[in-house]
N, CA, C and O atoms as a GROMACS GRO file, in nm:
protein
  364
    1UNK      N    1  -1.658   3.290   2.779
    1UNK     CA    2  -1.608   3.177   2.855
    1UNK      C    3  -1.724   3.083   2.884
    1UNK      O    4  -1.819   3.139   2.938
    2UNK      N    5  -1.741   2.930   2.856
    2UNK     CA    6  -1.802   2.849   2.923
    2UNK      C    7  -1.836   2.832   3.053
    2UNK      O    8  -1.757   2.836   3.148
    3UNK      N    9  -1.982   2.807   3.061
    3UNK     CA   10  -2.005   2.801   3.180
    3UNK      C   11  -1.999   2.699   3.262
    3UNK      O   12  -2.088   2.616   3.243
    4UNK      N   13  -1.896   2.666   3.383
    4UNK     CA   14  -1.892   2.568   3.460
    4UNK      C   15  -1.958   2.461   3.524
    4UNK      O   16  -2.014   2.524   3.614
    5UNK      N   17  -1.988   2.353   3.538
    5UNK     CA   18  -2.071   2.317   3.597
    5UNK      C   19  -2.040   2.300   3.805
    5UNK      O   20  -1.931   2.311   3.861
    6UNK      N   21  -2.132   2.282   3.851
    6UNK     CA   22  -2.052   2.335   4.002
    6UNK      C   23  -2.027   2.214   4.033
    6UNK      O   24  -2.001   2.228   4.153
    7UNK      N   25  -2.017   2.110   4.012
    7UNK     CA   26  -1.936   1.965   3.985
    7UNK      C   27  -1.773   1.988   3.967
    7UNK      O   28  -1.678   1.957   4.039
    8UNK      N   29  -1.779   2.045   3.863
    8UNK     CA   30  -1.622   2.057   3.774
    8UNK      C   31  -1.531   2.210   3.927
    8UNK      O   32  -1.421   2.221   3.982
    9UNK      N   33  -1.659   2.284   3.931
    9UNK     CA   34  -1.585   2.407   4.019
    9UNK      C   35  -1.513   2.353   4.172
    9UNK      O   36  -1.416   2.373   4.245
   10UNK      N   37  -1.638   2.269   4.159
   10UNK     CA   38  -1.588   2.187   4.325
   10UNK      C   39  -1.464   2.109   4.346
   10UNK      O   40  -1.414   2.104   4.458
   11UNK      N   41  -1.401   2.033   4.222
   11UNK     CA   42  -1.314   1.957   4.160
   11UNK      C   43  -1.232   2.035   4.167
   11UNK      O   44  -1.131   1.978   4.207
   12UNK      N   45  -1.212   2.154   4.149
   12UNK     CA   46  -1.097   2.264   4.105
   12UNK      C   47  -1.038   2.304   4.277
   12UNK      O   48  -0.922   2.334   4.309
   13UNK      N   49  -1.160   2.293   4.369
   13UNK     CA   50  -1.083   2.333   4.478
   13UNK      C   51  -1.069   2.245   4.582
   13UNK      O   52  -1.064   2.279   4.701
   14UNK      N   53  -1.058   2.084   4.522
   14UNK     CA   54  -0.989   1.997   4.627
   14UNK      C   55  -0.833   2.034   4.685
   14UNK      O   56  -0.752   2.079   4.604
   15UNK      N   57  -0.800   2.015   4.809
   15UNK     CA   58  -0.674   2.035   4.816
   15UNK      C   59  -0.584   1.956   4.721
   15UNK      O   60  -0.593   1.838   4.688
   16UNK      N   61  -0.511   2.033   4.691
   16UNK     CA   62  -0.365   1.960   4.626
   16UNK      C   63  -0.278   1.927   4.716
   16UNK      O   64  -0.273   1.994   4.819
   17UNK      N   65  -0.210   1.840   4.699
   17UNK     CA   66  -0.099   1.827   4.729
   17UNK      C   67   0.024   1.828   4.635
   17UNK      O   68   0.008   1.780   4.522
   18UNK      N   69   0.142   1.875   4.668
   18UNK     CA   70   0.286   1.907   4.546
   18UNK      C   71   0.352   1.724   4.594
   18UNK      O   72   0.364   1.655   4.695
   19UNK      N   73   0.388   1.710   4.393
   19UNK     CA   74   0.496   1.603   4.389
   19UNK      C   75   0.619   1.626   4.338
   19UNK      O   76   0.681   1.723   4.294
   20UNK      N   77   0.635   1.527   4.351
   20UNK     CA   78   0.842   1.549   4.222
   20UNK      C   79   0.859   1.439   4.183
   20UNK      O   80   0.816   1.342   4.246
   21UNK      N   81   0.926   1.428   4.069
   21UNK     CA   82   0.951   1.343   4.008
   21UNK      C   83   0.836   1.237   3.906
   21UNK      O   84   0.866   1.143   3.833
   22UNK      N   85   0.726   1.284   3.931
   22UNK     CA   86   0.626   1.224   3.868
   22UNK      C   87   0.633   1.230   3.736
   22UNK      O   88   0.674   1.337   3.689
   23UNK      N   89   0.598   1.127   3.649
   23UNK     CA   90   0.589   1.169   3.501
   23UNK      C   91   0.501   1.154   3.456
   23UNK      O   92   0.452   1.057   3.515
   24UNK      N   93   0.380   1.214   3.318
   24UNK     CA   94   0.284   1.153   3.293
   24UNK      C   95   0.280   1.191   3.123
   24UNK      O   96   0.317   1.286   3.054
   25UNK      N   97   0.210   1.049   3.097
   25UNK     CA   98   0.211   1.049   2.940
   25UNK      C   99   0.066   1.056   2.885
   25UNK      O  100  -0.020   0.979   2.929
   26UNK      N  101   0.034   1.163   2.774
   26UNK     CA  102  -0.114   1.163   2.746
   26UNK      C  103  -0.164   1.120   2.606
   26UNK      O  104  -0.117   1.173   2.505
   27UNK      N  105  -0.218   1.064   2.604
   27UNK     CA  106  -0.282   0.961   2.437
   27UNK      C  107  -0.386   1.058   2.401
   27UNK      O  108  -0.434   1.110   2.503
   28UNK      N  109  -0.431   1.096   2.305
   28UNK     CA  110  -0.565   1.128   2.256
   28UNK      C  111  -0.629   1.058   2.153
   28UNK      O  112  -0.547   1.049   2.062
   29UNK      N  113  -0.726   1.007   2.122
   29UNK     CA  114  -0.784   0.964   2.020
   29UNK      C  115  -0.718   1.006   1.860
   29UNK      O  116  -0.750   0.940   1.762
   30UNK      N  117  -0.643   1.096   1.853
   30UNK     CA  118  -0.641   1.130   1.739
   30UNK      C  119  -0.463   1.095   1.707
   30UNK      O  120  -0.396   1.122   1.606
   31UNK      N  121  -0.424   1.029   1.830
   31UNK     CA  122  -0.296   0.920   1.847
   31UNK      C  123  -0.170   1.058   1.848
   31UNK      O  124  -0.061   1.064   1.791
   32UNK      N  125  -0.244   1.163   1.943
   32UNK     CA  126  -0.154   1.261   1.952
   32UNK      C  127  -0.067   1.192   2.142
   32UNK      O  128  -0.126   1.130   2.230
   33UNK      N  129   0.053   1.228   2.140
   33UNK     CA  130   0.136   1.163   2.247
   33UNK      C  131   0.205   1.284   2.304
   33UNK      O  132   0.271   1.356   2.230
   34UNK      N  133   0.195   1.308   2.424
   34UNK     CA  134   0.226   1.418   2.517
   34UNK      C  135   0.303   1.414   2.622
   34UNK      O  136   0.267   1.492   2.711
   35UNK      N  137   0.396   1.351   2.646
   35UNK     CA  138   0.502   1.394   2.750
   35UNK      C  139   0.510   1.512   2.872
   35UNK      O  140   0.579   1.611   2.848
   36UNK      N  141   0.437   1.502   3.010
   36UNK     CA  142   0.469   1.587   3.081
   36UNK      C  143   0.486   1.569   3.221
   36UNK      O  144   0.445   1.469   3.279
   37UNK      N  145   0.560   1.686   3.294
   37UNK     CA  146   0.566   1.631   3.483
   37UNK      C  147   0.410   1.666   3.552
   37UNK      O  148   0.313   1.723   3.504
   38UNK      N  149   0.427   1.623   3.647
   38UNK     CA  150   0.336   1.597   3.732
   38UNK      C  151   0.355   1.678   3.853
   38UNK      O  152   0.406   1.626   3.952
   39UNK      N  153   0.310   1.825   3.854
   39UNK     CA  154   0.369   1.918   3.926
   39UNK      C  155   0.273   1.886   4.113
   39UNK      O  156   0.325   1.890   4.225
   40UNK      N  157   0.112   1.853   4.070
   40UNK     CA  158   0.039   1.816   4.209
   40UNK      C  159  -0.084   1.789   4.225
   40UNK      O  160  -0.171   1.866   4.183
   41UNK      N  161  -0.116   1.668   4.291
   41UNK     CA  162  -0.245   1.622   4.271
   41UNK      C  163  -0.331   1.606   4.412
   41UNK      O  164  -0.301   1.610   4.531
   42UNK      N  165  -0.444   1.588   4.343
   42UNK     CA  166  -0.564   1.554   4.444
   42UNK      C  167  -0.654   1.476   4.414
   42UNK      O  168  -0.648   1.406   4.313
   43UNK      N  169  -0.792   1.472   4.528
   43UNK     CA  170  -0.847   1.338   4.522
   43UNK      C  171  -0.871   1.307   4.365
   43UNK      O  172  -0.843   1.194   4.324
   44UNK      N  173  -0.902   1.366   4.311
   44UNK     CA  174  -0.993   1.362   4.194
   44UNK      C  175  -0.902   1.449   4.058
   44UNK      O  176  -0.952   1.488   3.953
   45UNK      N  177  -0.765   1.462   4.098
   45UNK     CA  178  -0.679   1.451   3.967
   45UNK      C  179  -0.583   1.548   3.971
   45UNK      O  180  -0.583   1.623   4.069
   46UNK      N  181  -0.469   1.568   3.852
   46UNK     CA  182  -0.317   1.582   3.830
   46UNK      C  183  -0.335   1.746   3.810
   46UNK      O  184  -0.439   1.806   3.783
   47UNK      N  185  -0.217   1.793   3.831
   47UNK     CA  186  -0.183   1.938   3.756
   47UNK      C  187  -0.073   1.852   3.673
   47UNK      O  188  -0.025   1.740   3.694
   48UNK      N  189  -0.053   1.943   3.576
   48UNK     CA  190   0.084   1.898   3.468
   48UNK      C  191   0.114   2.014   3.413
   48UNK      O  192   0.052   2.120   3.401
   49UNK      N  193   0.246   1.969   3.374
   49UNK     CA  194   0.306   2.120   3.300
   49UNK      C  195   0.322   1.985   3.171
   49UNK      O  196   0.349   1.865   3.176
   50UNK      N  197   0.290   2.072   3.074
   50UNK     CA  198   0.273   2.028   2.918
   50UNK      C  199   0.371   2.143   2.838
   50UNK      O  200   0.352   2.264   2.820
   51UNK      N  201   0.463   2.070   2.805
   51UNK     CA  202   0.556   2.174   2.693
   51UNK      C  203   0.517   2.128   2.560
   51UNK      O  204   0.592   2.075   2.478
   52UNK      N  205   0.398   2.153   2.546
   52UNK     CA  206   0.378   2.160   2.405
   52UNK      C  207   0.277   2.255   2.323
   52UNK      O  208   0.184   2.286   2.397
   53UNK      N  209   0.266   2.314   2.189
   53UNK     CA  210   0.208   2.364   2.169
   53UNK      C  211   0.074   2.396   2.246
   53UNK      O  212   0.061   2.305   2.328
   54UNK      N  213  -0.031   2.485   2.258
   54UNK     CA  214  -0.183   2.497   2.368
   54UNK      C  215  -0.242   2.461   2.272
   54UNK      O  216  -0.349   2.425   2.319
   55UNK      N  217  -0.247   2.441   2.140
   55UNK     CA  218  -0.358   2.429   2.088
   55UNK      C  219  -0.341   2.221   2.066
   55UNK      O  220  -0.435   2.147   2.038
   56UNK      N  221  -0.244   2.192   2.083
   56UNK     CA  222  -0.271   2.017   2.099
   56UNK      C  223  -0.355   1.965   2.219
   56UNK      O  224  -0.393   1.848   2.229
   57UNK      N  225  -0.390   2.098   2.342
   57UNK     CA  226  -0.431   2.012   2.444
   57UNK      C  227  -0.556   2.141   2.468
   57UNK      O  228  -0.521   2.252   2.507
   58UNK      N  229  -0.712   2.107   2.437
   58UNK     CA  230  -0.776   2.160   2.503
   58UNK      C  231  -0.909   2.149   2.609
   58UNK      O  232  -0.957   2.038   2.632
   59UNK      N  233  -0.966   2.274   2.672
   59UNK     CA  234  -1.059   2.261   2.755
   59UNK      C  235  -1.150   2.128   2.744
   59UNK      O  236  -1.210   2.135   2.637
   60UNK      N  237  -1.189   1.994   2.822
   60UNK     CA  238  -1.286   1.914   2.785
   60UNK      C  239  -1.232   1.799   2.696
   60UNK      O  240  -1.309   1.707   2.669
   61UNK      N  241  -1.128   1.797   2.658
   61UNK     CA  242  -1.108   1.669   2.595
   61UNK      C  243  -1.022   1.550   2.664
   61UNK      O  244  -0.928   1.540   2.744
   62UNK      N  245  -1.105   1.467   2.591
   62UNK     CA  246  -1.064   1.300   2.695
   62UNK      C  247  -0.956   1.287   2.595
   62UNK      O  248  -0.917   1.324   2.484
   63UNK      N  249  -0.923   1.200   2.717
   63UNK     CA  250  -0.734   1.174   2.689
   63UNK      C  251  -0.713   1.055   2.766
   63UNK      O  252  -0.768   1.076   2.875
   64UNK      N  253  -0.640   0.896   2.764
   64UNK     CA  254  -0.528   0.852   2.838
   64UNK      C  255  -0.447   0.913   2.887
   64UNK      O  256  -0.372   0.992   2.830
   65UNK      N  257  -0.449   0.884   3.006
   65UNK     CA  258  -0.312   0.958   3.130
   65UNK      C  259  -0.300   0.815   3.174
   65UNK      O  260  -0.378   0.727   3.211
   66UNK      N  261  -0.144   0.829   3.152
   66UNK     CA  262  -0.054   0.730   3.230
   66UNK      C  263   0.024   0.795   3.330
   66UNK      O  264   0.083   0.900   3.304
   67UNK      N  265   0.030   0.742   3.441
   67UNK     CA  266   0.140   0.802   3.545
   67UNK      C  267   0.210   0.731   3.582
   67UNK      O  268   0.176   0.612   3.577
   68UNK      N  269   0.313   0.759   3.626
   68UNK     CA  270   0.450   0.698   3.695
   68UNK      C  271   0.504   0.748   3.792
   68UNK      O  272   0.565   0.852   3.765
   69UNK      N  273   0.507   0.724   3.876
   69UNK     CA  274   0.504   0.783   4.028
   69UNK      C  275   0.627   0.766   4.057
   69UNK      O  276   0.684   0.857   4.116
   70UNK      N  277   0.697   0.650   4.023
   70UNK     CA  278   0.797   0.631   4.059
   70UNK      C  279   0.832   0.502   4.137
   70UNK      O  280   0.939   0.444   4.156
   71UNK      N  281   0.702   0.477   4.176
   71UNK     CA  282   0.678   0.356   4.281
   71UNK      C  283   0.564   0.217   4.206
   71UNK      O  284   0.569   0.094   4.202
   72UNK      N  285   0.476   0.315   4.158
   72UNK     CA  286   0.378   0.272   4.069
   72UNK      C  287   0.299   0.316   3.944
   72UNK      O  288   0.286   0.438   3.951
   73UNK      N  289   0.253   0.277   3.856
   73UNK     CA  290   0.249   0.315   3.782
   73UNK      C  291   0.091   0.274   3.697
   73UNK      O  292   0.045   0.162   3.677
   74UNK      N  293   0.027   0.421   3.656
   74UNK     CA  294  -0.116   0.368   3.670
   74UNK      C  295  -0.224   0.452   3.502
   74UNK      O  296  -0.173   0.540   3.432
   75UNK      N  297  -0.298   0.423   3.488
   75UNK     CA  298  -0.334   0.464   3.360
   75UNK      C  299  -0.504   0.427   3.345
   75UNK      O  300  -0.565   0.324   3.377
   76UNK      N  301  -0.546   0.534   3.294
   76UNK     CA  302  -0.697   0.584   3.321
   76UNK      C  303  -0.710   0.674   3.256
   76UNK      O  304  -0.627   0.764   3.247
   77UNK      N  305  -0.816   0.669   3.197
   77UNK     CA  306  -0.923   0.810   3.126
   77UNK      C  307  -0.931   0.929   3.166
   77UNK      O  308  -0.952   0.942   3.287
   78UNK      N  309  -0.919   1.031   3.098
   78UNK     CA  310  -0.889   1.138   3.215
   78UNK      C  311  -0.966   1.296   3.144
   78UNK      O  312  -0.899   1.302   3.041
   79UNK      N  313  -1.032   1.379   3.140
   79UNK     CA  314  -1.026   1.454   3.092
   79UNK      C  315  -1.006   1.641   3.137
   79UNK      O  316  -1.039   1.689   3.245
   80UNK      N  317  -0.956   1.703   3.044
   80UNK     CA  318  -0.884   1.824   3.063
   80UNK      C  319  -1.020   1.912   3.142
   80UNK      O  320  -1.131   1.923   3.089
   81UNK      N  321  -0.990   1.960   3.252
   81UNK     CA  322  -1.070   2.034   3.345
   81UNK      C  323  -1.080   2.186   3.302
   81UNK      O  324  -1.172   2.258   3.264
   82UNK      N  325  -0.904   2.207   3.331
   82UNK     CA  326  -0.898   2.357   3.265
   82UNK      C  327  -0.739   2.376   3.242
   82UNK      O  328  -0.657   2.297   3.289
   83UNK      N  329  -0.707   2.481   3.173
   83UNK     CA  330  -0.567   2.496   3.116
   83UNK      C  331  -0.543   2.646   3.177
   83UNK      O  332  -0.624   2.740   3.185
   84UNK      N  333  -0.401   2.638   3.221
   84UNK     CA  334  -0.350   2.747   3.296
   84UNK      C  335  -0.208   2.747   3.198
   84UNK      O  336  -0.142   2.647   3.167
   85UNK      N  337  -0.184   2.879   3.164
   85UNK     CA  338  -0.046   2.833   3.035
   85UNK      C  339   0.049   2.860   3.186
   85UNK      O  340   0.027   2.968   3.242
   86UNK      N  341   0.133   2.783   3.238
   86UNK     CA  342   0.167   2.648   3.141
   86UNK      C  343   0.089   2.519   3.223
   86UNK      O  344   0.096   2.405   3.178
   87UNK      N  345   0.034   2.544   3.315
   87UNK     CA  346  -0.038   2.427   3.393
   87UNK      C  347  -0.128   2.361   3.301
   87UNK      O  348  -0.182   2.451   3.238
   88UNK      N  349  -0.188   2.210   3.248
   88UNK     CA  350  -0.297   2.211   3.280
   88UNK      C  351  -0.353   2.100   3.360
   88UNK      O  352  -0.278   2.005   3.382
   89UNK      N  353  -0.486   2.097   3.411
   89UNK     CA  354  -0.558   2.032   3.507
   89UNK      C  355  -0.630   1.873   3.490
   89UNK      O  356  -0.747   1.876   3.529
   90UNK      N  357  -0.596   1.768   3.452
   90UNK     CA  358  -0.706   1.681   3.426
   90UNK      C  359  -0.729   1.596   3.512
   90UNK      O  360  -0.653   1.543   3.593
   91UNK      N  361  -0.878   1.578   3.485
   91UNK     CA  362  -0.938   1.470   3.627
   91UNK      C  363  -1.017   1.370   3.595
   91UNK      O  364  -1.060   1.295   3.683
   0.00000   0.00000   0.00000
């Protein structure tokens, strides 16, 4: 397993807070497109459930995240923190 940096560990234990209804869409450079909800976030970024294959989305890679809140709707660089099947984390 890779070793963390205590930056990224500290990131992992901001409080969350739970949403609903959130949606979020993920771009990768390689013009792969990802569809998923937006289960709960914090200061510094999303949980998502991703129904798609694990090997399209892994540890460390930058991605577009678009979100849709429902209210607003926002889009930024984002990259994968860590993957929990089926969670994963980007910030």
């Amino acid at each position: 397993m890779a070793k963390k940096s205590p930056k990224t560990d500290d990131l992992r234990q901001d409080e969350r807070a739970p949403v609903s209804g959130w949606q979020a869409s993920l771009f990768t450079d390689a013009v792969l497109t990802l569809e998923s909800e937006v289960v709960d976030t914090s200061a510094h970024g999303a949980g998502l459930i991703i129904p798609a294959p694990e090997a399209a989305v892994l540890p460390d890679m930058e991605l577009t995240l678009s979100l849709d809140t429902g209210h607003k709707k926002l889009t930024r660089k984002a990259k994968v923190r860590w993957l929990q099947k089926p969670i994963a984390v980007c910030a």
